[in-house]
DRENZATOR-565841 format. One record per residue (C-alpha): residue in three letters; x, y, z. Coordinates in nm, 4 decimals. Example, Ala and Ser with C-alpha at 12.3 -4.5 7.8 and 13.67 -1.06 7.14 Angstrom:
BEGIN
ala | 1.2300 | -0.4500 | 0.7800
ser | 1.3670 | -0.1060 | 0.7140
This chain:
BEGIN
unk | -2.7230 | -4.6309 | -0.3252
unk | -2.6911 | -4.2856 | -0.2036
unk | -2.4404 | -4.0735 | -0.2615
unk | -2.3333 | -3.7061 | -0.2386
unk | -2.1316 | -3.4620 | -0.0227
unk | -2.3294 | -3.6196 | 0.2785
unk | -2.3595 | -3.9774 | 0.2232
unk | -2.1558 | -4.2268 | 0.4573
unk | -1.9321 | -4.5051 | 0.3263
unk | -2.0370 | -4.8446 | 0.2986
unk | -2.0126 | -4.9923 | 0.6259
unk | -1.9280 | -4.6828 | 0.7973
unk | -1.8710 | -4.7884 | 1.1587
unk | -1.8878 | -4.5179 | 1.4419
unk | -1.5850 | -4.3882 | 1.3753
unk | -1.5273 | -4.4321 | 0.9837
unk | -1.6001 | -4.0440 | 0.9759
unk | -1.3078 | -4.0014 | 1.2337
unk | -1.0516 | -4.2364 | 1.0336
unk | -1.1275 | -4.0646 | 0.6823
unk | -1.0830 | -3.7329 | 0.8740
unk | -0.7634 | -3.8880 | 1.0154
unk | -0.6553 | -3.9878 | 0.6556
unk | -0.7048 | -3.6465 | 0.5765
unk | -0.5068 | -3.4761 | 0.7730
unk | -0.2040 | -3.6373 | 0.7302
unk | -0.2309 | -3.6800 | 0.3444
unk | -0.2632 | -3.2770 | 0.3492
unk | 0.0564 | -3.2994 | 0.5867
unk | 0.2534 | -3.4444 | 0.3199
unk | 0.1626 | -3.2628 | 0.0827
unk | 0.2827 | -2.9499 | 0.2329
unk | 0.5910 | -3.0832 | 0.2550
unk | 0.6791 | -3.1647 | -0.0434
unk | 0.8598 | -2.8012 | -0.1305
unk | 0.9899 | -2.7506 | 0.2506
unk | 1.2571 | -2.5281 | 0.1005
unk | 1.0057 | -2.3092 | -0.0673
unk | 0.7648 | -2.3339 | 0.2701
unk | 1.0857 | -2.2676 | 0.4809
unk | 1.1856 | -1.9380 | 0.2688
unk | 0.8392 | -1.8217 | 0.2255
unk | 0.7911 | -1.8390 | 0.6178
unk | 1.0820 | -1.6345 | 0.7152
unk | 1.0035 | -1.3919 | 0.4465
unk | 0.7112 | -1.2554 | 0.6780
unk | 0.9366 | -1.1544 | 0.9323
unk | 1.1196 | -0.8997 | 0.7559
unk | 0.8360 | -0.6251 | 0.7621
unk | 0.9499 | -0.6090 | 1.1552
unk | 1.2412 | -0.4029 | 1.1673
unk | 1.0272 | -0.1716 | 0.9140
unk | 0.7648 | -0.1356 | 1.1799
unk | 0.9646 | -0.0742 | 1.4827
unk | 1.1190 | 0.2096 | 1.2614
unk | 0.8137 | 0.3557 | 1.1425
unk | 0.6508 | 0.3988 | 1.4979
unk | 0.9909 | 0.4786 | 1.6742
unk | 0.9576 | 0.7596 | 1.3779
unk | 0.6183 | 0.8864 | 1.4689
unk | 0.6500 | 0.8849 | 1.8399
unk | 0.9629 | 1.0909 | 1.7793
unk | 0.7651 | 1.3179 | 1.5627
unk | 0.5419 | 1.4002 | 1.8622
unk | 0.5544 | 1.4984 | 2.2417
unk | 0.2326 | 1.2512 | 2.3112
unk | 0.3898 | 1.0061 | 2.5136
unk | 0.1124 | 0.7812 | 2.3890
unk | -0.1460 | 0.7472 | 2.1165
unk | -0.4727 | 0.5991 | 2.1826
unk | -0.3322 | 0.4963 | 2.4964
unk | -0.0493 | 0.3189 | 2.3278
unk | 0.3187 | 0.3946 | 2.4466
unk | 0.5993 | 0.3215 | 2.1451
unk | 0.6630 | 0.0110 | 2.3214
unk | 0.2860 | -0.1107 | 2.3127
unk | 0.2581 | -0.0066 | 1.9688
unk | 0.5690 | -0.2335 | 1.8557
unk | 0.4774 | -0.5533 | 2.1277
unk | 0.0738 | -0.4981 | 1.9246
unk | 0.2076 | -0.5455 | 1.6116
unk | 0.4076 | -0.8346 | 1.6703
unk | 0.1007 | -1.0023 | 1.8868
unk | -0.0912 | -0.9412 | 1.5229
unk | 0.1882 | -1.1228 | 1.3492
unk | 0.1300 | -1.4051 | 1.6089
unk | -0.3097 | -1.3697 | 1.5409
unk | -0.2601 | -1.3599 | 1.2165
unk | -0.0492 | -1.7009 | 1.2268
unk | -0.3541 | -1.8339 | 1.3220
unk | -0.6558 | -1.6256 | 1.1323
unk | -0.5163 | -1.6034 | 0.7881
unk | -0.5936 | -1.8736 | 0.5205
unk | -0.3991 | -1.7670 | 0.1998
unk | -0.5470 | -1.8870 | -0.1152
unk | -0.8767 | -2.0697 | 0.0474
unk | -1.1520 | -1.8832 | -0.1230
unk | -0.9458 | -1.8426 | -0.4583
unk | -0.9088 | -2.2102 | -0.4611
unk | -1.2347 | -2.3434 | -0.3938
unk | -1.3416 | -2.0590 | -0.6480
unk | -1.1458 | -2.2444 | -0.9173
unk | -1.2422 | -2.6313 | -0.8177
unk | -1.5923 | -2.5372 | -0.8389
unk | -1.5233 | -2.3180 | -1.1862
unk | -1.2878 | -2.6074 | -1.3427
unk | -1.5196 | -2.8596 | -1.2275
unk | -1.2157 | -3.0389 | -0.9806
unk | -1.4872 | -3.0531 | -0.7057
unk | -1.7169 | -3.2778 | -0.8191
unk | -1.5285 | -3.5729 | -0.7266
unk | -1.6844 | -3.4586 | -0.3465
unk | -2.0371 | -3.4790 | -0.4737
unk | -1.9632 | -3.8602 | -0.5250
unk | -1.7314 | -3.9415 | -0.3143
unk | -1.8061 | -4.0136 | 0.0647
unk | -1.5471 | -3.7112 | 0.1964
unk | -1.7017 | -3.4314 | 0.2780
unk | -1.5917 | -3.1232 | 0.0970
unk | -1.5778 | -2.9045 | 0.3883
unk | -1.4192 | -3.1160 | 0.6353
unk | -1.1449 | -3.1937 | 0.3844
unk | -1.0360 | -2.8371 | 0.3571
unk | -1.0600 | -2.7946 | 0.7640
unk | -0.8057 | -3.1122 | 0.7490
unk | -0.5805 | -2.9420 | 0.4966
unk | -0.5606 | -2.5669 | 0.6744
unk | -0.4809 | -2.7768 | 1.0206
unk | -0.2128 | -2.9662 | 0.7862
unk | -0.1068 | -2.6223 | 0.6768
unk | -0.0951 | -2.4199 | 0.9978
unk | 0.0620 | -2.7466 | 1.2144
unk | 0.3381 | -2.7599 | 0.9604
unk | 0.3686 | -2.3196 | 0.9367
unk | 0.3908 | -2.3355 | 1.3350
unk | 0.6736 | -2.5898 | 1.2929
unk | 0.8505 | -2.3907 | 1.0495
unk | 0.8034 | -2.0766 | 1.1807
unk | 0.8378 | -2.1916 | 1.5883
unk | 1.2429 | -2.0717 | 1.6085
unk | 1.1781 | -1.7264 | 1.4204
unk | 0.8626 | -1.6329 | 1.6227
unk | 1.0451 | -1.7310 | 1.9385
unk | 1.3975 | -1.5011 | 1.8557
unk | 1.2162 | -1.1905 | 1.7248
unk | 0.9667 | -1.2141 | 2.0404
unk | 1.3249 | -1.2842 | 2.2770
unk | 1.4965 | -1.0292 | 2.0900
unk | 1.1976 | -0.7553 | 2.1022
unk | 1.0936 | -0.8602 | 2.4924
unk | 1.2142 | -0.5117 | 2.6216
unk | 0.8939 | -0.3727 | 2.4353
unk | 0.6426 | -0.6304 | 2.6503
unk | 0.5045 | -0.5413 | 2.9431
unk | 0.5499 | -0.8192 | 3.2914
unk | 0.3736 | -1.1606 | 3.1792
unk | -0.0089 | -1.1344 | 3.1933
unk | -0.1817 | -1.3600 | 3.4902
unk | -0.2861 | -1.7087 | 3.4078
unk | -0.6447 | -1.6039 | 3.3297
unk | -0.5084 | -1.3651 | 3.0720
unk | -0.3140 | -1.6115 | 2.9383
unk | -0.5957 | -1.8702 | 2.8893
unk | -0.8453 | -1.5951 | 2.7283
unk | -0.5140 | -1.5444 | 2.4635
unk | -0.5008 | -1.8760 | 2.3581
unk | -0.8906 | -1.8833 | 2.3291
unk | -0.9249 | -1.6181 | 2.1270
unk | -0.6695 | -1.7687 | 1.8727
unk | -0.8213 | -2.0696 | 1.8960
unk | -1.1397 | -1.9061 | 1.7777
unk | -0.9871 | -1.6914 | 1.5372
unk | -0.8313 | -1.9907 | 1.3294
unk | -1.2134 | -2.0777 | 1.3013
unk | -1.3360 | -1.7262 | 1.2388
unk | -1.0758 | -1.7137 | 0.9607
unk | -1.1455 | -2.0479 | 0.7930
unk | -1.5462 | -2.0409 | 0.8007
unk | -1.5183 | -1.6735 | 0.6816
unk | -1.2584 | -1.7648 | 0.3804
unk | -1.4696 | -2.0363 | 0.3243
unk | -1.8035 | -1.8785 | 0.2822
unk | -1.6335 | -1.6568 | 0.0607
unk | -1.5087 | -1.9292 | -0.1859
unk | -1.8575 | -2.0907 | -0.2071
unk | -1.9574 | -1.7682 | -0.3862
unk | -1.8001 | -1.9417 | -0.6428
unk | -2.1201 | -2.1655 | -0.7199
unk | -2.2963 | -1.8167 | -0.8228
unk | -2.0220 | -1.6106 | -0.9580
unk | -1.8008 | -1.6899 | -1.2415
unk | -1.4922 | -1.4740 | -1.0689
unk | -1.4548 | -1.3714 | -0.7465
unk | -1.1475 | -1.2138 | -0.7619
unk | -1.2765 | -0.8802 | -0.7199
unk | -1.4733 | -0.9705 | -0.4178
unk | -1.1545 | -1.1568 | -0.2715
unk | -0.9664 | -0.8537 | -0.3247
unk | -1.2625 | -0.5829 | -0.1723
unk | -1.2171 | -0.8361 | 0.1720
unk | -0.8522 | -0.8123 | 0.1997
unk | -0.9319 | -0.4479 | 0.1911
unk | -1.1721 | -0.4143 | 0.4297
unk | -1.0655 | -0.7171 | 0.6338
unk | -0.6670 | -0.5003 | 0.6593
unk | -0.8301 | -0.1759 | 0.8020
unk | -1.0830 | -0.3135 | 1.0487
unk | -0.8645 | -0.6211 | 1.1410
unk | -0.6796 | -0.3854 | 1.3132
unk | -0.3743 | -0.5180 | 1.1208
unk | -0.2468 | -0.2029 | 1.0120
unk | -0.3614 | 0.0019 | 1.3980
unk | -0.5080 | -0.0548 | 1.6571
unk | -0.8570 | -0.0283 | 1.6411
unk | -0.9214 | 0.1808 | 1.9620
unk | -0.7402 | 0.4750 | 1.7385
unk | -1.0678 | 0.4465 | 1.5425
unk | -1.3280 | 0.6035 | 1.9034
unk | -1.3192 | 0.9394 | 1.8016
unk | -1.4390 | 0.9010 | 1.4936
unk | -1.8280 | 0.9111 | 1.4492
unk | -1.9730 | 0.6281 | 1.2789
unk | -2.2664 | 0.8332 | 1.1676
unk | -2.4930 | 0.6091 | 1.4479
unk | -2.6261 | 0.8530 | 1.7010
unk | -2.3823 | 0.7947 | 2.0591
unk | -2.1406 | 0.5541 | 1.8749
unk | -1.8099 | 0.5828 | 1.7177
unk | -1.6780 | 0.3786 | 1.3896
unk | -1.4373 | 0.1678 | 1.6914
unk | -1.8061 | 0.1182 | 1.8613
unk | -1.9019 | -0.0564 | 1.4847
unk | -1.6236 | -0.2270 | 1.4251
unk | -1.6152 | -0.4210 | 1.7536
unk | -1.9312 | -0.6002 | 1.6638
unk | -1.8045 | -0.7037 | 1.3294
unk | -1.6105 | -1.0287 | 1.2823
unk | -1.2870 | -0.8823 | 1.1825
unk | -1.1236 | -0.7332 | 1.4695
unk | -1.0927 | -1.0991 | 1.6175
unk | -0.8459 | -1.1836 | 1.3342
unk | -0.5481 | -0.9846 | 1.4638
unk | -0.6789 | -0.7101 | 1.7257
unk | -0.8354 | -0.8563 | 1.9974
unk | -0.6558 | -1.1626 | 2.0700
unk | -0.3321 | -0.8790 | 2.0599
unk | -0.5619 | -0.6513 | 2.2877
unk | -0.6090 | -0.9077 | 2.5522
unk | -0.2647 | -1.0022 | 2.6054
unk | -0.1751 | -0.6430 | 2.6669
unk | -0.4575 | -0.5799 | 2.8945
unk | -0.6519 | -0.3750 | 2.6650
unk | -0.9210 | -0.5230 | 2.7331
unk | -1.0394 | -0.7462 | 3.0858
unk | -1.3361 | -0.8313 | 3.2961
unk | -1.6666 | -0.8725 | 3.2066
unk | -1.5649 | -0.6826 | 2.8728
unk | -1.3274 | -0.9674 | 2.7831
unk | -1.6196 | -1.2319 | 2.8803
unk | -1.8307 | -1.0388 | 2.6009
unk | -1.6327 | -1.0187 | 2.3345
unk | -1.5091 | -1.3812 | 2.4115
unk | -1.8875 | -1.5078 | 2.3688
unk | -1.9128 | -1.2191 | 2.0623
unk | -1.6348 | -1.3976 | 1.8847
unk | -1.7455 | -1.7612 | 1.9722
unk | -2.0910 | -1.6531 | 1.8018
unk | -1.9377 | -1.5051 | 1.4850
unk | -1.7800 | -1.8088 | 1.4513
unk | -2.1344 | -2.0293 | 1.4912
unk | -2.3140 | -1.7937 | 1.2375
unk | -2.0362 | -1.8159 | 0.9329
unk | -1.9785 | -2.2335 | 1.0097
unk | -2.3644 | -2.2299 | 0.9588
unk | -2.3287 | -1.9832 | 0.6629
unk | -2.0664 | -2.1823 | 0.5060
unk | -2.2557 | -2.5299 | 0.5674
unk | -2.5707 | -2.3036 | 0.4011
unk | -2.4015 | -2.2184 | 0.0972
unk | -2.2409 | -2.5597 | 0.0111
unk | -2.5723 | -2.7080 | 0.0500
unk | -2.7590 | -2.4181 | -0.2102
unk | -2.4425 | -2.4495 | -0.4288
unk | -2.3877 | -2.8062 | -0.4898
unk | -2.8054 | -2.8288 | -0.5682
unk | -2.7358 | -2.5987 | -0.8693
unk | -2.4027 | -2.6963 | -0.9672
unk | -2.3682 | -2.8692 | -1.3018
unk | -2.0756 | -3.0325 | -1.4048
unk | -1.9767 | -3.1958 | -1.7599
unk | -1.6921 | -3.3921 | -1.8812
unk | -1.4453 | -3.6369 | -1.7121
């Protein structure tokens, strides 16, 4: 009989795969709300580090006679960050790598090498379980601090606009998993990855462009002949976690630019879901596992 990450259940009709997926899901549902309280307060917590920002930049445009930075007004600057809030709704995965670090170093994941779930399929379930029940939670806040700060927005994008927004969050949830992912299955060569964890939530902060826009970053050379470090950074996978889908609601960025980076961010995502797949194949054919 075989069995392994792979291996279907006995019986498996067509959709077996589908119904275990199902089953999933809404076990992973559950258990994310079993401390709704703690969810609830957590969730609102995040909005606080608003009124801080709209300070801070009110602050430096009032330092300066630039109407605009980096062809940001104050208002653009304050209707960006909030868009990252919204991108990073989608992109971030908080504790994913750390915990598949620790099943694989306590020895919790085995039960996936004999067991017909798939490993990585059952954390996809449970970060949909976790993001379906954040967007529930957190629905009413985003919606009164977006009504409340509308003055800062400019008129309602067209419908294409609109559409290429929801795709690039769409694709950023992905980008964020596979890359989180990918990370954790380091785990099957390192010991602790804690340090590497921490030297991507470094990296991933600045060239998100979570903490500024990343067009503030053209006039500085990369050290590439003819390119600048925001010419670099827009072919990495990072910017698609907060910047661009923020970007191309405020018309940043249209056309046949938008197209690009569109198909630039759909192809990050292809290479890391391989990557990921890649690395739990090579790490479960040297993990070793003892006890009950």
């Amino acid at each position: 009989m075989s069995v392994g990450p792979d291996a279907p259940a006995p019986g498996a009709g067509p959709f077996a795969g589908l119904r275990i997926w199902w089953t999933m899901l809404v076990i992973s549902i559950e258990e994310r709300l079993v401390y709704r309280g703690d969810f609830a307060l957590g969730t609102l917590m995040r909005f606080l580090p608003i009124v801080t920002q709209v300070f801070l930049w009110t602050a430096v445009f009032s330092a300066t006679s630039r109407g605009d930075i980096a062809g940001y007004s104050r208002n653009d600057i304050v209707a960006y960050y909030l868009l990252t809030m919204l991108s990073r709704a989608f992109s971030s995965m908080p504790g994913l790598a750390t915990g598949i670090a620790r099943s694989i170093r306590d020895g919790s994941i085995k039960k996936f090498l004999v067991q017909p779930v798939d490993y990585v399929s059952f954390l996809f379930a449970s970060r949909i379980a976790h993001k379906l029940v954040y967007y529930v939670v957190a629905a009413a806040p985003f919606a009164l601090v977006f009504f409340v700060c509308r003055s800062f927005f400019p008129p309602l994008p067209d419908a294409m606009t609109v559409a290429a927004f929801g795709a690039a969050l769409g694709l950023s949830f992905l980008l964020g998993f596979f890359l989180e992912a990918t990370l954790g299955m380091l785990g099957f060569w390192f010991l602790e990855i804690s340090s590497l964890v921490f030297g991507y939530m470094l990296v991933q902060y600045l060239l998100s462009g979570h903490m500024f826009p990343i067009d503030m970053l053209a006039g500085i050379p990369s050290g590439i002949p003819g390119t600048s470090l925001a010419d670099v950074v827009s072919w990495l996978p990072f910017q698609f976690t907060a910047y661009f889908p923020a970007a191309v609601w405020l018309g940043k960025i249209q056309g046949a630019e938008l197209g690009r980076m569109l198909l630039v961010e759909a192809g990050w995502v292809v290479v890391l879901a391989i990557g990921c797949r890649f690395a739990w194949r090579r790490g479960t054919r040297r993990y070793s596992a003892f006890g009950g």
